[in-house]
KEKE-3310 file (N, C-alpha, C; in steps of 0.2 Angstrom, whole numbers, plus 5000, padded with zeros to 4 digits):
npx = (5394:5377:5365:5351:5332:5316:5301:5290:5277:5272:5279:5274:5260:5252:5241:5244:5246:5237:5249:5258:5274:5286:5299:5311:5328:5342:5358:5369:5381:5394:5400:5413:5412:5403:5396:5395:5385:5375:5373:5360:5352:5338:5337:5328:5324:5322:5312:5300:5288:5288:5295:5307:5323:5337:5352:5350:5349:5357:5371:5371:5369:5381:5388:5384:5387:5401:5405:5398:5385:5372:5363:5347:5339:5324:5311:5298:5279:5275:5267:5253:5251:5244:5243:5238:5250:5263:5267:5264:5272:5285:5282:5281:5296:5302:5298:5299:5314:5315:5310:5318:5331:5341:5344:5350:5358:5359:5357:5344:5337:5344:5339:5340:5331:5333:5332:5327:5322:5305:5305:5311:5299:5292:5302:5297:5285:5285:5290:5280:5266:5266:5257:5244:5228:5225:5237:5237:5226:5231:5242:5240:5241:5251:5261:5263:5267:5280:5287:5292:5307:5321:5329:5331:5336:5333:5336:5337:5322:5304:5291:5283:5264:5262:5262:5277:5279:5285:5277:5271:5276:5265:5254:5256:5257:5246:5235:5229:5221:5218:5212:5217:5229:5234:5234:5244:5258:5273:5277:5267:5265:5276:5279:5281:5284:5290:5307:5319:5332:5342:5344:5347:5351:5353:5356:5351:5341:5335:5326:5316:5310:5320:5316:5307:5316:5317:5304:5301:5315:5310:5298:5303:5308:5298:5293:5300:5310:5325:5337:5347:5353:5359:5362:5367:5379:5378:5373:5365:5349:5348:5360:5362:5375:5387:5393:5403:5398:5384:5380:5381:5398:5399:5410:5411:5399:5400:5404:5391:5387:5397:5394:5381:5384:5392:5384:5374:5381:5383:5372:5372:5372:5382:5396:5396:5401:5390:5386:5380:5384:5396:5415)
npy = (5858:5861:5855:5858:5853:5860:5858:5868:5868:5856:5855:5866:5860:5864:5863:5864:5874:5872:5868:5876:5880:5882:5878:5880:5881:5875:5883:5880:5884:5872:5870:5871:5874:5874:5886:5897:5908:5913:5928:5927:5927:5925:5923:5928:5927:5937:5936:5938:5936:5925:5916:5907:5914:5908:5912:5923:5916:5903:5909:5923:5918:5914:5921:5930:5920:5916:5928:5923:5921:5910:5903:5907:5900:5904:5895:5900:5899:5903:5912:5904:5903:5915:5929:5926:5917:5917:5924:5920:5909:5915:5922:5909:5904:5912:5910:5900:5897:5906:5900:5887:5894:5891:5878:5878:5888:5899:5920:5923:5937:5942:5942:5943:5949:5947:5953:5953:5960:5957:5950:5957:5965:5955:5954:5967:5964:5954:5961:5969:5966:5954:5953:5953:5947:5940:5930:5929:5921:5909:5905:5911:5923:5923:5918:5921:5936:5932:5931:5944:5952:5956:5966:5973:5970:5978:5973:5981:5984:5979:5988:5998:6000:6008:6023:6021:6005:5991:5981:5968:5959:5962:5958:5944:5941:5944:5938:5947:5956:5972:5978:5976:5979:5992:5990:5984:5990:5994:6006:6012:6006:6005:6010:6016:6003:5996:5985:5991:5997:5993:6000:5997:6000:6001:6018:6015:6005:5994:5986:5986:6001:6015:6024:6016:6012:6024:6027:6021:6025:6036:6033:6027:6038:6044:6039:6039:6028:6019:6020:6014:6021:6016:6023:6017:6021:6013:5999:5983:5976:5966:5961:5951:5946:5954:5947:5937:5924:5924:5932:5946:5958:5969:5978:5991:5990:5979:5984:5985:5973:5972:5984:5984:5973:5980:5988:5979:5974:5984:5986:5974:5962:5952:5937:5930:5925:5915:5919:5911:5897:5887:5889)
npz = (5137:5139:5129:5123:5116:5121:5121:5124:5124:5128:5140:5148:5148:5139:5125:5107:5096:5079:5066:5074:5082:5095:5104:5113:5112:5121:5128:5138:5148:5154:5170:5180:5194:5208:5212:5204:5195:5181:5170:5157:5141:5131:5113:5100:5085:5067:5053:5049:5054:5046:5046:5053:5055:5054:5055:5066:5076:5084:5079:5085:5100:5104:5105:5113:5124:5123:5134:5146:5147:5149:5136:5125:5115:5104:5094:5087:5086:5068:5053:5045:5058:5071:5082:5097:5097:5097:5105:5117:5118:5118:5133:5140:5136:5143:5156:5160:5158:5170:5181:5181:5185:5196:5193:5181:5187:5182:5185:5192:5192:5182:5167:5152:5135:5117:5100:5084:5070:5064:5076:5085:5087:5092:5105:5108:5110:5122:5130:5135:5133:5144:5152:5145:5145:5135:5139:5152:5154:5147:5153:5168:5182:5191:5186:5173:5176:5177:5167:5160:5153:5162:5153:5138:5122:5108:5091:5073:5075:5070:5075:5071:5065:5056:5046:5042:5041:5044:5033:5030:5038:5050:5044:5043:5055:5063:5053:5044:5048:5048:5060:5070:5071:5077:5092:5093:5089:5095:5100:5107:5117:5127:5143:5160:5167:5158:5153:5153:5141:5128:5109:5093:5076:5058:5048:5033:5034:5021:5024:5035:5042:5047:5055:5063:5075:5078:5084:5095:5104:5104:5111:5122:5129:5133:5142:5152:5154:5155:5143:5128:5114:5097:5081:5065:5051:5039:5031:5027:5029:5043:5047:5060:5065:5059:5051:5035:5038:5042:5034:5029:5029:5040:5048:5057:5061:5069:5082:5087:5098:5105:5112:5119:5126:5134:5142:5146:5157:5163:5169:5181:5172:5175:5177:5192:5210:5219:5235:5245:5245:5250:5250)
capx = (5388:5371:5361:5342:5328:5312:5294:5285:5269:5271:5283:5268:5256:5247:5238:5247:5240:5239:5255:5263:5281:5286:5304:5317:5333:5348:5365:5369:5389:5396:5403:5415:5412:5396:5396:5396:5381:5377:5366:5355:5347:5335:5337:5321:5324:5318:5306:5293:5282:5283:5300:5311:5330:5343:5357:5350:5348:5363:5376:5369:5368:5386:5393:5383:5390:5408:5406:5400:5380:5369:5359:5344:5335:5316:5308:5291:5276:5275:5259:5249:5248:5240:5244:5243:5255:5271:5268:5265:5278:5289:5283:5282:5301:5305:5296:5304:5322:5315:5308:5323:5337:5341:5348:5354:5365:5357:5352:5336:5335:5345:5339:5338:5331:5337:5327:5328:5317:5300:5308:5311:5292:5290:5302:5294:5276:5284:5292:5276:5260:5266:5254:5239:5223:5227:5243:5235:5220:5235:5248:5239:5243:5258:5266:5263:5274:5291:5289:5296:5315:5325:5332:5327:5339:5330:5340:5333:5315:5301:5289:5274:5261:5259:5268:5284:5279:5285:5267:5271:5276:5259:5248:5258:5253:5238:5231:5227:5216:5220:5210:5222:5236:5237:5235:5250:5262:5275:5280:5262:5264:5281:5276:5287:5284:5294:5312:5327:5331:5347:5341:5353:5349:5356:5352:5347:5341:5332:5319:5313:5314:5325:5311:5303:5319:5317:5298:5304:5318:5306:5291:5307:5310:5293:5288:5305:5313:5332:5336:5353:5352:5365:5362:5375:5377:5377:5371:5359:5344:5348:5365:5364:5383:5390:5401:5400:5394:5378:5375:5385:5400:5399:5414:5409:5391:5399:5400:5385:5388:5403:5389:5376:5386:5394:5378:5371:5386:5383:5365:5373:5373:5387:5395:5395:5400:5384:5390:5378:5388:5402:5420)
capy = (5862:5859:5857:5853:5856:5860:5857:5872:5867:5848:5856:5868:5855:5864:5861:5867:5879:5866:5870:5879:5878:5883:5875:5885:5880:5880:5882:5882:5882:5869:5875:5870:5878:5875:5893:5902:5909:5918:5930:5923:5930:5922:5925:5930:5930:5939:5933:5943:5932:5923:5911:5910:5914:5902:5916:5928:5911:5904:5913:5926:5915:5912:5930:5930:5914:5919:5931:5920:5921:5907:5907:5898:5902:5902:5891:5902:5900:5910:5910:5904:5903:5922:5928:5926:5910:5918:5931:5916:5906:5920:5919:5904:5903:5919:5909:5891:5900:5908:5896:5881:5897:5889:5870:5881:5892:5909:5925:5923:5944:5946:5937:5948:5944:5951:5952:5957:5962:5955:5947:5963:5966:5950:5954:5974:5962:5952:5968:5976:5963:5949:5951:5954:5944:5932:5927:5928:5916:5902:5904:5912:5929:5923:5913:5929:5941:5931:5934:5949:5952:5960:5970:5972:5972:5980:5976:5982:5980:5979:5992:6001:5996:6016:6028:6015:6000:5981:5979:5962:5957:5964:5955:5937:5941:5945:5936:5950:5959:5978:5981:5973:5984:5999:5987:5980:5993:5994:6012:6016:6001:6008:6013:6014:5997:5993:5985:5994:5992:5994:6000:5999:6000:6006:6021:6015:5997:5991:5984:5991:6008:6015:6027:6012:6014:6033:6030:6016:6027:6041:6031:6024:6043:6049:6036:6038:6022:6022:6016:6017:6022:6018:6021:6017:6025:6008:5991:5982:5974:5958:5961:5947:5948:5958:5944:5934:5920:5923:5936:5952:5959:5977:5978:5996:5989:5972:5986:5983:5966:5974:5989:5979:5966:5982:5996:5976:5973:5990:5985:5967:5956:5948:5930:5931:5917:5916:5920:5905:5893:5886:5887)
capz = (5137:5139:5123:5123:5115:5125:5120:5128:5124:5132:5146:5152:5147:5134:5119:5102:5090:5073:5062:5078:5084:5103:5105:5117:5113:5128:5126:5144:5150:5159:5174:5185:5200:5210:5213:5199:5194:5176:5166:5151:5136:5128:5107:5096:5078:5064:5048:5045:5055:5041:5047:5061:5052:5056:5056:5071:5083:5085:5081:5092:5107:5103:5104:5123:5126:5126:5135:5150:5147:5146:5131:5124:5106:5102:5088:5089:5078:5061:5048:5046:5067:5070:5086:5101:5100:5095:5113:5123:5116:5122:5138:5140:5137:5149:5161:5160:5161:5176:5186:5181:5185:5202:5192:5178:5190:5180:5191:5190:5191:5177:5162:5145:5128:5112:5095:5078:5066:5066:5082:5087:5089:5097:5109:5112:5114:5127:5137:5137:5134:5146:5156:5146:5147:5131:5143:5157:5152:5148:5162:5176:5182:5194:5180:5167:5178:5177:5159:5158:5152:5164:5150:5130:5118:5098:5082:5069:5077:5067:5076:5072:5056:5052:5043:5039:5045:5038:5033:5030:5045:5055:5041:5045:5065:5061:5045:5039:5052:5051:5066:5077:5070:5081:5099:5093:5089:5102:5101:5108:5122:5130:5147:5165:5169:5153:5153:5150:5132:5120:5105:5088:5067:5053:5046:5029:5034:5016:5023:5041:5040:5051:5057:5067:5081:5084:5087:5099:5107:5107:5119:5128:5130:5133:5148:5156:5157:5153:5135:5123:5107:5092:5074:5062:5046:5034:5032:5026:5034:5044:5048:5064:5070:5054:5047:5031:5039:5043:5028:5027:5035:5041:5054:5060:5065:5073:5088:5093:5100:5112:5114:5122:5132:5139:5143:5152:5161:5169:5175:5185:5170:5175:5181:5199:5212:5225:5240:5250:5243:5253:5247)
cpx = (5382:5366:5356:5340:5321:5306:5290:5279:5268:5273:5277:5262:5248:5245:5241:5244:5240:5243:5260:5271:5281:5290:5308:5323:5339:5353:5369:5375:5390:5400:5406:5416:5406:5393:5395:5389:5380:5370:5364:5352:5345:5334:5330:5324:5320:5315:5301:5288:5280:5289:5303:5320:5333:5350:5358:5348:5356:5369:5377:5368:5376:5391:5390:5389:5400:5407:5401:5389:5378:5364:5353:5341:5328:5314:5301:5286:5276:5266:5259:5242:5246:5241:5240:5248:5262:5270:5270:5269:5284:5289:5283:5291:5305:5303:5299:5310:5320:5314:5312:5330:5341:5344:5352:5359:5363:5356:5346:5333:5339:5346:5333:5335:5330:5331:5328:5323:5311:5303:5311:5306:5288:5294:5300:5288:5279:5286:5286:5269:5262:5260:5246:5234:5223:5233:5239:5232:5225:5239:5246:5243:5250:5263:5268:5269:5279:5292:5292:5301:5315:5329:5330:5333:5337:5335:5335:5327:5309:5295:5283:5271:5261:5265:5274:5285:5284:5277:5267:5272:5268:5254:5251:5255:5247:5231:5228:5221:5218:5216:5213:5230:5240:5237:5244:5256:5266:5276:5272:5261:5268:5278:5282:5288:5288:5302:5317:5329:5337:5345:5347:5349:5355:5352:5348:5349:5334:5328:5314:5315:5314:5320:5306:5309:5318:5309:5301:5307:5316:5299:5297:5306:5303:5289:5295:5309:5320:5333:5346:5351:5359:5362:5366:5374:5372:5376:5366:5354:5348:5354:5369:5371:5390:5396:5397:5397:5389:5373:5380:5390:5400:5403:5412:5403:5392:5401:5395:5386:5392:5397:5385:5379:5390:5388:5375:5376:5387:5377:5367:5372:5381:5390:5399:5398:5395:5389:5384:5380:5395:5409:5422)
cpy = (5858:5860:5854:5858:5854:5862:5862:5871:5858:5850:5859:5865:5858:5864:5867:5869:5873:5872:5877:5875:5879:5878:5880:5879:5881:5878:5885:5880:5878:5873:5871:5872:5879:5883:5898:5902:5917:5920:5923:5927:5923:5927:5923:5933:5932:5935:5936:5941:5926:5914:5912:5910:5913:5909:5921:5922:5909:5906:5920:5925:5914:5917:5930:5922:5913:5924:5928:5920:5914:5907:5903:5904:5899:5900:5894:5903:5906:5909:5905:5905:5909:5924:5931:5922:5913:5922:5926:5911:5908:5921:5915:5902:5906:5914:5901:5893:5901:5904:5890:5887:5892:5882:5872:5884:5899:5912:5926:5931:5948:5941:5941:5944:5950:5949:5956:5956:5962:5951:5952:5963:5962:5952:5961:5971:5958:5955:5972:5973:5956:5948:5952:5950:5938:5927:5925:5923:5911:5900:5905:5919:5928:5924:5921:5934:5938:5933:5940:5951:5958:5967:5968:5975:5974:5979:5976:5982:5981:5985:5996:5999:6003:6020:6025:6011:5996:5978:5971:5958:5957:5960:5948:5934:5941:5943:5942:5956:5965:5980:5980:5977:5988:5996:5985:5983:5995:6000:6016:6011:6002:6013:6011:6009:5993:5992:5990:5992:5996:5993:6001:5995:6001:6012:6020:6008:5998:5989:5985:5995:6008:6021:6022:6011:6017:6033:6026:6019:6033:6041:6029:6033:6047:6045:6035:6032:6023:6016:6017:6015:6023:6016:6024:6017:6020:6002:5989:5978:5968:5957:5952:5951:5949:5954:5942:5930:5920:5932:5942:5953:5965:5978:5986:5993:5984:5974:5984:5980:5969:5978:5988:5974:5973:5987:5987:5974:5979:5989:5978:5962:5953:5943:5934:5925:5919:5914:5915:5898:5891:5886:5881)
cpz = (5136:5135:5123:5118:5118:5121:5125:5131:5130:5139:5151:5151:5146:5128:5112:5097:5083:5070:5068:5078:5091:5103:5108:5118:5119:5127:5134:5146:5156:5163:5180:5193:5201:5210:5210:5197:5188:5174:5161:5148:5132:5119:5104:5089:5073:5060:5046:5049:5051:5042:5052:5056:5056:5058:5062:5076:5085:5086:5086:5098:5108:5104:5114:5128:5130:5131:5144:5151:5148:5144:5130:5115:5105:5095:5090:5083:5074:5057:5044:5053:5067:5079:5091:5100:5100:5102:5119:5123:5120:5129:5143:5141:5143:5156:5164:5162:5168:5182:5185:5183:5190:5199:5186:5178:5185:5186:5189:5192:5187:5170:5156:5139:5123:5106:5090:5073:5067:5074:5086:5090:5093:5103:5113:5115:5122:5131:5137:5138:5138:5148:5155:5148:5141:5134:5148:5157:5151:5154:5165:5175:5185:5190:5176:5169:5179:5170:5158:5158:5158:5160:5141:5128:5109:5095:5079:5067:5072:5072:5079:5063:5054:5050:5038:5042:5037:5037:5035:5037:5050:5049:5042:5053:5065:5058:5042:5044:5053:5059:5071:5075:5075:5089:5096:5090:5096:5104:5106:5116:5129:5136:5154:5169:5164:5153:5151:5145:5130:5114:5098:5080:5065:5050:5038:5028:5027:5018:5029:5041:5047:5059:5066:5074:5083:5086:5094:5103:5108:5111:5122:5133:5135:5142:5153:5160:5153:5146:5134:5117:5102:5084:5072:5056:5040:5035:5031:5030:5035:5044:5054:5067:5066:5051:5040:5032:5042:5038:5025:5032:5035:5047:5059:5065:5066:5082:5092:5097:5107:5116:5121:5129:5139:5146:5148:5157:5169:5171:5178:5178:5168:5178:5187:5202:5219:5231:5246:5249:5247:5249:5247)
residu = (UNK:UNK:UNK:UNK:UNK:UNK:UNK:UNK:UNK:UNK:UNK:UNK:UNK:UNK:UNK:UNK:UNK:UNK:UNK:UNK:UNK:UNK:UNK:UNK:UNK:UNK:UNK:UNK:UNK:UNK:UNK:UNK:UNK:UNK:UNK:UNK:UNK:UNK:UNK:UNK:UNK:UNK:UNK:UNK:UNK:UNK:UNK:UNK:UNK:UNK:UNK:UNK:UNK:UNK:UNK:UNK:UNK:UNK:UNK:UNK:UNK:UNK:UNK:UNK:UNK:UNK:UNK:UNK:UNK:UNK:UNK:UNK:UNK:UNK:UNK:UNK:UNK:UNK:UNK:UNK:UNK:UNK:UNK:UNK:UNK:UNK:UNK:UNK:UNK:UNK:UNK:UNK:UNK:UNK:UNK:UNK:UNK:UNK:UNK:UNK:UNK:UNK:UNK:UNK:UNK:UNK:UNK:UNK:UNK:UNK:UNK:UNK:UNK:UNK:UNK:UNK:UNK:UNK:UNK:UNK:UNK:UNK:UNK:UNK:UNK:UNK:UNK:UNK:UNK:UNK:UNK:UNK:UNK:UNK:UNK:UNK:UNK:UNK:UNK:UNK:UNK:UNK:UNK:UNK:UNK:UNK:UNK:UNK:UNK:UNK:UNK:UNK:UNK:UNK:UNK:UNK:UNK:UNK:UNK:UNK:UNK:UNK:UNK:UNK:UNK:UNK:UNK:UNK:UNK:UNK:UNK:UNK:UNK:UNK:UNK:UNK:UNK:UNK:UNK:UNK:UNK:UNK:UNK:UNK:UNK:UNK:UNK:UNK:UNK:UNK:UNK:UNK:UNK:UNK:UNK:UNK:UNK:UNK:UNK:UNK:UNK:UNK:UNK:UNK:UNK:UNK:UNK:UNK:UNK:UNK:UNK:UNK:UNK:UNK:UNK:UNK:UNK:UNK:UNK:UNK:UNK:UNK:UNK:UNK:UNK:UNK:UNK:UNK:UNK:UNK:UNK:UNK:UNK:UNK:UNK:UNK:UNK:UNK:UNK:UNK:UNK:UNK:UNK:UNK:UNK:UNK:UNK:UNK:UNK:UNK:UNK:UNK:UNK:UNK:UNK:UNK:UNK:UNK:UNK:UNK:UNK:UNK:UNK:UNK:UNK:UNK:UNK:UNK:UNK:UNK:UNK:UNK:UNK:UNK:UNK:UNK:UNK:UNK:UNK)
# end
């Protein structure tokens, strides 16, 4: 397997926020067979904004991994960085997968990205804001449109700042700037240019209320793009891949994992052998 770590900022050769990060991790499978050709997701873990947790990177690329992916993992700045950098971070990555798919052996038209909690909202900002004008003005606009997932998977997403937000999370994005609040709620961003999304909580997650999925899977609803939706009665926030070793285990909600690999299996994320390839 092919393990790196990629400097985003050096890679696209640009200048780094002070106290940023921008590292895309790749866990990329050896393959013996010219031919073969796999999905990718790219993994976005939660924190509040305030960290990147080590339990929703890896071992979540590891669950896609079996399963014939190749994966990579984002190291995206936190706070004090104030964003944009965590957005273009993210595209940034989307965009390197994309344009390397082809030495990688990925489909470069089916390369998803997963996200939880605060990492959740990161990945709703890059399926819906790739291609604003803070993106744009770094990458260019060409660049800006690869960024967007082929497909969005929510855990336990972090949201919207209103009603029952994670406050904290939107004041770490932010530094504190409520007037940047309501741009940046996703549930108001969700539009039919937006990915296809599998969306899964619990119903009493402890610390993103659960609320913040069904606005989510009610603008998936409302702009007509196709979703799935599974909320599961118990568990607490930050489940990752419901064992003990990476926090709790909730066997019922280790579904999800199957849930997802299968709901992208039925849009083509699947390993293929390319058919311009000689045998």
């Amino acid at each position: 397997m092919k393990v790196e770590r990629i400097d985003l900022y050096a890679h696209f050769n640009i200048k780094r926020p002070e106290g940023g990060a921008g590292y895309l991790n790749t866990y990329v499978l050896d393959s013996i067979y010219e031919k073969r050709i796999r999905p990718a997701m790219l993994v976005i873990a939660g924190g509040g904004y305030r960290y990147v947790s080590d339990r929703e990177k890896e071992p979540i690329a590891l669950k896609y991994l079996e399963q014939g992916y190749n994966a990579f993992t984002l190291e995206y700045s936190v706070a004090p960085v104030t964003f944009p950098a965590s957005l273009i971070e993210a595209c940034m990555s989307m965009i390197y997968i994309r344009e390397n798919a082809e030495e990688l052996q990925i489909d470069k038209d089916h390369i998803a990205a997963i996200g939880f909690s605060a990492g959740g909202h990161l990945l709703g900002s890059l399926s819906t804001m790739y291609n604003i004008n803070e993106v744009v003005s770094v990458l260019g606009k060409e660049r800006a449109e690869l960024a967007r997932p082929d497909a969005s998977v929510f855990s336990y997403p972090v949201i919207t700042a209103f009603d029952h937000p994670h406050i904290g999370s939107f004041i770490n994005l932010t530094g504190g700037k409520e007037e940047m609040y309501e741009s940046l709620c996703i549930e108001k961003r969700i539009n039919k240019s937006s990915p296809p999304a599998f969306i899964w909580t619990t119903v009493n997650d402890n610390a993103v209320p659960s609320e913040n999925t069904i606005d989510l899977a009610i603008a998936y609803k409302k702009a007509g793009v196709p979703f799935e939706l599974h909320m599961f009665e118990d568990g607490l926030h930050g489940l990752a891949v419901c064992t003990m070793e990476t926090g709790y285990e909730q066997k019922c909600v280790q579904e999800w994992i199957k849930l997802s690999i299968n709901w992208l299996s039925a849009r083509g994320f699947v390993v293929v052998d390319d058919p311009s390839v000689p045998k």
